[in-house]
C-alpha positions as CSV (number, residue, x, y, z in Angstrom):
1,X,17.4,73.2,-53.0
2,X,18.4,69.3,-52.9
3,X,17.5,69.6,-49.1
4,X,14.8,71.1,-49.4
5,X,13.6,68.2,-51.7
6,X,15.0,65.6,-49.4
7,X,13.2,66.7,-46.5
8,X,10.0,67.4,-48.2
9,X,9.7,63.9,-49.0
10,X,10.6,62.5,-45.9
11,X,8.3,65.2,-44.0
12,X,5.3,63.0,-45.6
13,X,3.4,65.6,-47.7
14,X,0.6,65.3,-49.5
15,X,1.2,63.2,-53.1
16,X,1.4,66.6,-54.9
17,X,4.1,68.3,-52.8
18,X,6.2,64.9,-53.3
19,X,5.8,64.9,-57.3
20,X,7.2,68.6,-57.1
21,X,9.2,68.2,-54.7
22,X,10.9,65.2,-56.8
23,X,10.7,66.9,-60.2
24,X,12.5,70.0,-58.1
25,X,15.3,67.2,-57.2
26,X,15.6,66.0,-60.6
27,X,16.1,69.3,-62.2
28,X,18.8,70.3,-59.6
29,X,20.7,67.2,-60.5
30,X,20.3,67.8,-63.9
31,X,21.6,71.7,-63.4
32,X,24.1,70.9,-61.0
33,X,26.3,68.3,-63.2
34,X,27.6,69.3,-67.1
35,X,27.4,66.1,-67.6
36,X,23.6,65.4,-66.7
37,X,23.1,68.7,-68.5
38,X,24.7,67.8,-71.5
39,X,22.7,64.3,-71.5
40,X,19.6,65.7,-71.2
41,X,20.6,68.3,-73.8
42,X,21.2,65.2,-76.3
43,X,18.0,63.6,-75.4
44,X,15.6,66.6,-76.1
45,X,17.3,66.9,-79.4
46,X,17.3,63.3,-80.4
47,X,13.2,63.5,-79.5
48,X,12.5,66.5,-81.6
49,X,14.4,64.9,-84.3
50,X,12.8,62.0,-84.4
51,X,9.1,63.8,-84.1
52,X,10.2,66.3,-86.9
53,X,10.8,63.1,-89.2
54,X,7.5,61.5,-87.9
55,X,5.9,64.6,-88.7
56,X,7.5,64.9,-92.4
57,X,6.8,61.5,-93.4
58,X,2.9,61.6,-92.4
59,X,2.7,64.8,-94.5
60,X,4.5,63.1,-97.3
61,X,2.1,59.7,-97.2
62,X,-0.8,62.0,-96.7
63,X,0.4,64.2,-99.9
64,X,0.5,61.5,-102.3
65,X,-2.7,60.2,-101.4
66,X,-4.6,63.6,-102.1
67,X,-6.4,63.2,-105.3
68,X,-6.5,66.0,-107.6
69,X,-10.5,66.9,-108.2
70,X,-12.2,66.3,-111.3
71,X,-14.2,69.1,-113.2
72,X,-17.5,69.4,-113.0
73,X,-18.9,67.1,-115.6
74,X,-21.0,68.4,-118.3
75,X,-24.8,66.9,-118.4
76,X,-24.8,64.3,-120.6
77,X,-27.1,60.8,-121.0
78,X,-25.5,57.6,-121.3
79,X,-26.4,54.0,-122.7
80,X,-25.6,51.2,-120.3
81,X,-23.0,50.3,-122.6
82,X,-21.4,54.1,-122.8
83,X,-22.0,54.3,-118.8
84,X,-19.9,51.1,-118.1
85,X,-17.2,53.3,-119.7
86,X,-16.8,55.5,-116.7
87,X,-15.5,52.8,-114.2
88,X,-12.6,54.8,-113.0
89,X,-10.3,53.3,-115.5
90,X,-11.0,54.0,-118.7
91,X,-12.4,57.3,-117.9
92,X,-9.5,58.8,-115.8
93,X,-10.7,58.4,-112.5
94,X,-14.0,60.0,-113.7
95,X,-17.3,57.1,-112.0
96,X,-20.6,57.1,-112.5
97,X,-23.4,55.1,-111.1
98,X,-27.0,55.1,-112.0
99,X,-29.9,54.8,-109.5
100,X,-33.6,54.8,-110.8
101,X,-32.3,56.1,-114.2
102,X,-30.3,58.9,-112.9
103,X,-26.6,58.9,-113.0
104,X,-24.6,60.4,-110.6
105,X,-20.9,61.2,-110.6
106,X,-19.3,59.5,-107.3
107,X,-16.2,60.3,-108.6
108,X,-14.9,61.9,-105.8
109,X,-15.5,58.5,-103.3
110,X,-13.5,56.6,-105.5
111,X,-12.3,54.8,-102.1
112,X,-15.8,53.7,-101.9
113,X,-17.0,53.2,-105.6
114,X,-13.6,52.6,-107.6
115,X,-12.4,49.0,-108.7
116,X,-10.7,47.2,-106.4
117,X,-7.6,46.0,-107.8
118,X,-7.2,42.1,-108.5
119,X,-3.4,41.1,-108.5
120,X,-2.8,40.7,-112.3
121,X,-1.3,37.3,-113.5
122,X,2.2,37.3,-114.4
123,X,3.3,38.8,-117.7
124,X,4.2,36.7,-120.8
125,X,7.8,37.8,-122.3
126,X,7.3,39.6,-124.9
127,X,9.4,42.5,-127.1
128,X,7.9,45.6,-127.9
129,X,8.0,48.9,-129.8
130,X,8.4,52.4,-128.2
131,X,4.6,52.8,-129.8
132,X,3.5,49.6,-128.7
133,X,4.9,50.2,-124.9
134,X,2.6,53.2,-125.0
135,X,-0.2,51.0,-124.4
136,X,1.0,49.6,-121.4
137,X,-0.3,53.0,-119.5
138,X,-2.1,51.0,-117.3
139,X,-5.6,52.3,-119.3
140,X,-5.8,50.8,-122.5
141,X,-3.6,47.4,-121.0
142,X,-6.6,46.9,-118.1
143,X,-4.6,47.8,-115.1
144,X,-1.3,46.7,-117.1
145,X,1.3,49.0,-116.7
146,X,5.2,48.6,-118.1
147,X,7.9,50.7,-118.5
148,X,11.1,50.7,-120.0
149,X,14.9,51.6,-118.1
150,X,17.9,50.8,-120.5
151,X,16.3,48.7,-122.8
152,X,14.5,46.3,-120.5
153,X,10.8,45.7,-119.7
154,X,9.8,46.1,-116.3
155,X,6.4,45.4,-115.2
156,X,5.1,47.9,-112.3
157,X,1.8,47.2,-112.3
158,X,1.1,46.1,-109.0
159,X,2.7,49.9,-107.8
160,X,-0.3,51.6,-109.6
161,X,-0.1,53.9,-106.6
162,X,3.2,55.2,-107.7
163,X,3.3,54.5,-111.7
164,X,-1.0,54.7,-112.4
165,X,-3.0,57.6,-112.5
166,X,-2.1,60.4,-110.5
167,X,1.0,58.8,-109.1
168,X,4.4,60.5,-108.7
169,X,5.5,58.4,-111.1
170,X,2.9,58.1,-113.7
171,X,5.0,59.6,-116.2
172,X,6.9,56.3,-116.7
173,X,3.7,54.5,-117.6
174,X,4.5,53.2,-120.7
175,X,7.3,54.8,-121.5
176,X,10.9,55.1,-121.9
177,X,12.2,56.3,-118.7
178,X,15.8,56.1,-119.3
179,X,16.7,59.7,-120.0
180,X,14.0,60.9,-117.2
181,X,15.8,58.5,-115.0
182,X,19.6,59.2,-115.7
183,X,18.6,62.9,-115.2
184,X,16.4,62.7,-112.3
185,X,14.1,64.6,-113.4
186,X,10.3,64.3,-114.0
187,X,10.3,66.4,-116.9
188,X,7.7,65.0,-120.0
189,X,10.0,66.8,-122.3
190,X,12.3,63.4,-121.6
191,X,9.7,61.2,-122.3
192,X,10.7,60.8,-126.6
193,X,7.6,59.3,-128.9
194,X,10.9,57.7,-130.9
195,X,13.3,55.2,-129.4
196,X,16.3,56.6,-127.7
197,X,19.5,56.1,-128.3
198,X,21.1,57.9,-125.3
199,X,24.1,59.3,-127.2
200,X,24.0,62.3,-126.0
201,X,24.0,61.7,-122.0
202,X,26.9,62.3,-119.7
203,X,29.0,59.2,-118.0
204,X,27.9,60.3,-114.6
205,X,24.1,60.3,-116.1
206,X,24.9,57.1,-117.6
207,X,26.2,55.6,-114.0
208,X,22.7,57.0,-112.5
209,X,20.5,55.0,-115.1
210,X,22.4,51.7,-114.6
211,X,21.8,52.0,-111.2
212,X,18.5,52.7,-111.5
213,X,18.2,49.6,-113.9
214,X,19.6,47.0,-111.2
215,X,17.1,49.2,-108.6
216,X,13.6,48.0,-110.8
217,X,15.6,44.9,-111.1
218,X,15.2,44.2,-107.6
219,X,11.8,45.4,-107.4
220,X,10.0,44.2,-110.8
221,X,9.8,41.5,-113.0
222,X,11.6,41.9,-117.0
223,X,8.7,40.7,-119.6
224,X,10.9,42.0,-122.3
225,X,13.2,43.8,-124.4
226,X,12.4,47.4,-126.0
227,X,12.7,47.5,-129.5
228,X,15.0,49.5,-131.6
229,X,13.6,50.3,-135.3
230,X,13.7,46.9,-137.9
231,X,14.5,45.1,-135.1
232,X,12.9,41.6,-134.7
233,X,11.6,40.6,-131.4
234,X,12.5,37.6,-129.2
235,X,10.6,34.4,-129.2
236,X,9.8,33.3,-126.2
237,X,9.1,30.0,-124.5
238,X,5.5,30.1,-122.8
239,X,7.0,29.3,-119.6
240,X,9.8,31.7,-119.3
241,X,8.8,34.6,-116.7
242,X,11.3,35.9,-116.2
243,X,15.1,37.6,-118.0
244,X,17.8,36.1,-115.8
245,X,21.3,37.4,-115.9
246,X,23.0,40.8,-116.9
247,X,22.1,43.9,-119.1
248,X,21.0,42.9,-122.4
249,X,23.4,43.3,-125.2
250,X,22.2,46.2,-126.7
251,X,23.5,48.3,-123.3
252,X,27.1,47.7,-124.8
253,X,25.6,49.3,-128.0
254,X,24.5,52.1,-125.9
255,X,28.3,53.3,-124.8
């Protein structure tokens, strides 16, 4: 066969002939040596490995962008104030427009007609109650979101795509998400209305929550300190921005 090749590319063919009769050489050298074989072998894997992972993660990106679609909305007139209610925000994704004194729902090109989101200035410190970090859902706090992991404040605001509406993560919007956290699970049973002491999680759970304190760490800013009942908050200098060092104190209280 390798002479065959050989002398159909010296004979002067026509351009076709010489492809195959080179791809017919290549695949006789491959064949003809384990060690080519085993190369090539190791190549074809290494491609489909890396196009199954390419393939994954577009399915993953493209899943968390797919917005769930609202209900059809009931037929209802609005006051300009009442209409400027349904900006997308405040009316949980739900936007209406109104052209010569009809309003239509364009809820659904919300890449078109939603607010376009304008970097929020940095966070005052501040202490706050399990009740009062319940406003910080990103809706009532105008596109401020917090959330709480082992007694700090972390601001994730500007990841709206992960902790806002319809995010994977939306269940930490203003809330505790120690318990959720240390059990790595996105269960809203974990999500307590009452502050939470933690007594009752495991070491190994505990170990998983600190390190996913020093991971938002990284990531996020610390505004403040959550609040356990009767206790006084902080006060604050107006240009502190930031909580510099270790885990507050009250994490030794939490062992």
């Amino acid at each position: 066969m390798e002479s065959e090749s050989k002398d159909a590319i010296k004979s002067g063919g026509s351009f076709f002939e010489k492809v195959i009769a080179l791809i017919q050489r290549l695949l006789y050298d491959i064949w003809s040596s384990p060690v080519n074989l085993l190369l090539s072998i190791l190549i074809i894997c290494l491609l489909v490995k890396l196009f199954l992972l390419k393939r994954n993660s577009l399915k993953n990106a493209s899943r968390n962008q797919v917005q769930v679609p609202l209900p059809k909305m009931p037929k209802c007139d609005l006051t300009v104030s009442e209409l400027r209610g349904y900006n997308g925000i405040e009316s949980n994704g739900r936007i209406l427009t109104a052209v010569y004194g009809d309003l239509f729902d364009v809820s659904r090109r919300s890449d078109l007609y939603g607010i376009v989101q304008v970097p929020l200035p940095k966070m005052p410190k501040c202490d706050l109650t399990v009740s009062e970090l319940r406003g910080y859902n990103g809706i009532e706090s105008n596109g401020r979101i917090l959330t709480a992991v082992y007694g700090d404040l972390f601001d994730v605001s500007r990841r709206s795509d992960l902790y806002g509406i319809g995010g994977s993560y939306s269940l930490f919007a203003g809330r505790d998400a120690t318990r959720a956290l240390s059990k790595m699970q996105l269960d809203p049973s974990l999500f307590s209305n009452e502050y939470d002491e933690l007594t009752d999680i495991t070491d190994k759970e505990r170990a998983t929550a600190r390190n996913w304190h020093e991971d938002f760490r990284e990531k996020y800013d610390i505004v403040g300190h959550l609040l356990r009942p009767g206790e006084k908050p902080s006060v604050y200098l107006p240009e502190d921005t930031a909580i510099d060092g270790g885990y507050n104190l009250n994490d030794k209280k939490r062992e």
